[in-house]
N, C-alpha and C positions, 0 to 999 in steps of 0.2 A: 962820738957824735960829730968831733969836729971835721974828723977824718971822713967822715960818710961827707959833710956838707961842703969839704974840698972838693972830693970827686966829683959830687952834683954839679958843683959849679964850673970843673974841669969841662966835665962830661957834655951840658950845656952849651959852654964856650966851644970847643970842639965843633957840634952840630951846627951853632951857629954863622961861625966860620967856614962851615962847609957850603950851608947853605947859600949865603951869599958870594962864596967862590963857582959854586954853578950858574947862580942868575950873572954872575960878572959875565960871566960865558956861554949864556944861554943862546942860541941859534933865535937868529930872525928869521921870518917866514920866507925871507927871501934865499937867506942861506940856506933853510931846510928843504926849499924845493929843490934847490940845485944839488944840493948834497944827497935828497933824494933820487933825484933822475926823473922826480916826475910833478905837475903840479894837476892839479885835483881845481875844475874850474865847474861853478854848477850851472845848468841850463836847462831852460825847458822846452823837450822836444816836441812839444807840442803845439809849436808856434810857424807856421809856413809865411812867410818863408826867412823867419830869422833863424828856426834850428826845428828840425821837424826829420825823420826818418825817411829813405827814398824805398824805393822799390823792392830792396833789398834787403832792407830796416839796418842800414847805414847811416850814421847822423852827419847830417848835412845842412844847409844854410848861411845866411851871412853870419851869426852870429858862430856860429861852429868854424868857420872861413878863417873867420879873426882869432878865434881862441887857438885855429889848430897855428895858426901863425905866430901868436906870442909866445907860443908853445915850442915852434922854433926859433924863435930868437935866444929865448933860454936854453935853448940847448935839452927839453927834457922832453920826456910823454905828455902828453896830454890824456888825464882821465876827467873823461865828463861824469859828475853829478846828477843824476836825473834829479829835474825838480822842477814846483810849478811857481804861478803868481805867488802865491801864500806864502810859501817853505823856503823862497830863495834866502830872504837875509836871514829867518832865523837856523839856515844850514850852513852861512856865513858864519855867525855869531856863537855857533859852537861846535864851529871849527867840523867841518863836515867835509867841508868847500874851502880854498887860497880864499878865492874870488868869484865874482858873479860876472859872467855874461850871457844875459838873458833877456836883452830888450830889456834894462832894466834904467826906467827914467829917471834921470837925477831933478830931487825934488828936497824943500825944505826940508819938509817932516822926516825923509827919509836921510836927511845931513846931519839930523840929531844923534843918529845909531849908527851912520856906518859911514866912511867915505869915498867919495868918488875920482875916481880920473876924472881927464879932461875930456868934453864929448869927443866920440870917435863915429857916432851914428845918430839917426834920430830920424823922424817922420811925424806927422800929424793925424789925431785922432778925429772920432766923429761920431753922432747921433745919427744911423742911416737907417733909410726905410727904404721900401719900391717905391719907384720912379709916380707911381698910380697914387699917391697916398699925399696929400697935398699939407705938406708940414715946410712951415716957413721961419718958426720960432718956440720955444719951452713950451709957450699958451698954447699950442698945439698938440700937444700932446698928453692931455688931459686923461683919464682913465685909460690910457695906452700902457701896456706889458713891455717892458726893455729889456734883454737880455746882456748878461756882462759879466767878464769873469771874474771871480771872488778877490780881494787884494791886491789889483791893478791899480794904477792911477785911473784907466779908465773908470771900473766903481768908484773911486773916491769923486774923481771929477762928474759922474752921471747922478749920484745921490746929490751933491750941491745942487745940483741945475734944474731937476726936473721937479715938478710940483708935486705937492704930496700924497697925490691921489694916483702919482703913477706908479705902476708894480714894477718894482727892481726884480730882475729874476735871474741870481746867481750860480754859475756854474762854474765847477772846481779849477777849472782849466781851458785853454782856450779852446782845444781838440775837440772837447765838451759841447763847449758855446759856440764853436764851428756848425756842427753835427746839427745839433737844435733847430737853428735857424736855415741851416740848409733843408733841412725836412721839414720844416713847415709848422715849426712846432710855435715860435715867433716868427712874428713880422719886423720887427725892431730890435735892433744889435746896438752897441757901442764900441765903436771900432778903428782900425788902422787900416788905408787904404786898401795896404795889401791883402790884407784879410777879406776883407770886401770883396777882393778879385779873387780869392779861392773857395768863397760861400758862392759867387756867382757862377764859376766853374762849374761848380758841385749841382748846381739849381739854375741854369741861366734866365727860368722862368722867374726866379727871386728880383732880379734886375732891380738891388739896389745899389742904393745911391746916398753920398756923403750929403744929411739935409744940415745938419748943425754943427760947426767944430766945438769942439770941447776943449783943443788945445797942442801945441803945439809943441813936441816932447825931444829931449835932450837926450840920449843914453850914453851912461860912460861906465866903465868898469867899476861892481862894487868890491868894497876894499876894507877892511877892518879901522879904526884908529890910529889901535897901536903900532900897525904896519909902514910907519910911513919911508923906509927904503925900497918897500914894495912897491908904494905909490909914485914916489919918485922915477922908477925903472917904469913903470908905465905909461906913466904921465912923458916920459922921453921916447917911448916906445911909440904913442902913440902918434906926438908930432912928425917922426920921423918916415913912418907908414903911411899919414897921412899928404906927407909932401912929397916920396918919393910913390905915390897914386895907388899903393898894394892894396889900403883897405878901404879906396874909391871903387876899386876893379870887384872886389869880393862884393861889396852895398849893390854895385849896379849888375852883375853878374845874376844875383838872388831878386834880387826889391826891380829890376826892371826899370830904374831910375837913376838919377844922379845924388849924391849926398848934397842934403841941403845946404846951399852958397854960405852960408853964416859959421858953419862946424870949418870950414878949411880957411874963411877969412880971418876966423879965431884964432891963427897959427902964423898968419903970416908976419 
């Protein structure tokens, strides 16, 4: 018997040893990428013009601009993750995805679960209607129908603000809540300019218009906790791109604009 509870204990200590001789040596996600040759970044194509499919159903936009760009800095592939508002962090958080770039605003609640770069993009949202529709304030919009897509900040920000008698009407994805409102199905979106400009493309009889901001949003790469070599390589990554104008030229390229003066005075 003693012989048997030698061994157990051999046996044990052994295992034990091993196992903390792996984690001594376990690959960080930044070594794994590179060791892979490829990083796995999630995005949702559904969003024109941060990352949305062309004519061809090639993934393109600013947000695909920048990812296929950090993609060469590391030296690897780039595989996009399809994913939408809802799935981005939790495809993050179990490892599906590196990282997230998907318009994805850096916000409190979301600093809880995951972290972020430094901003690299951003633009300002809005409560828009036709130009015809005389909304000047929340009081306005009274038993009014709002369209938004599910797990955005824009839902979160549209449910705080509007009174309780108005209908939130959520759809899965933004491609979704494009579609809707471009046909006529709502009158009232929650939105980013740019979006704005491609429902009115789609509808130019829609002829909306930014009546309420909701807010004015930051995005920076999501990024796990435990990552933070990760974060650091990107958080260098980013200042460097952004000084030497690579991912001013892809924002304004897509978005039709300039990157807002505040994300590049943040660097200097």
């Amino acid at each position: 018997m003693k012989l048997l509870k030698t061994f157990s204990a051999i046996a044990i200590g052994v295992t034990l040893a091993a196992t903390l001789h792996v984690s001594a040596h376990a690959q960080s996600t930044l070594e794994r990428i590179r060791s892979d040759g490829k990083i796995r970044i999630a995005i949702d194509l559904s969003v024109p013009p941060w990352s949305f499919q062309d004519e061809n159903l090639q993934p393109v936009g600013s947000e695909v601009g920048a990812a296929k760009l950090l993609a060469e800095s590391l030296g690897v592939e780039l595989e996009i993750v399809s994913t939408n508002g809802a799935n981005r962090i939790p495809f993050l958080l179990s490892n599906r995805a590196d990282i997230i770039m998907s318009a994805l605003s850096i916000t409190d609640e979301r600093k809880q679960t995951i972290d972020f770069s430094i901003p690299y993009s951003g633009a300002t949202t809005f409560i828009a209607a036709p130009k015809s529709m005389d909304i000047k304030t929340v009081d306005d919009l009274h038993g009014l129908r709002i369209a938004v897509t599910r797990g955005t900040t824009n839902d979160t920000d549209l449910t705080k603000a509007v009174p309780a008698d108005v209908e939130i009407v959520r759809f899965e994805d933004e491609a979704t809540t494009i579609t809707a409102v471009a046909s006529d199905q709502l009158d009232l979106v929650a939105q980013a300019q740019t979006l704005l400009d491609v429902i009115n493309e789609r509808n130019p009889g829609k002829d909306l218009e930014p009546k309420i901001t909701l807010r004015d949003f930051r995005v920076g790469v999501g990024i796990r906790k435990e990552d933070q070599d990760l974060r650091e390589y990107i958080d260098a990554w980013v200042v460097e791109n952004l000084k030497n104008g690579k991912l001013g030229e892809i924002y304004s390229e897509y978005q039709g604009t300039e990157l807002p003066a505040d994300i590049l005075a943040n660097i200097q």
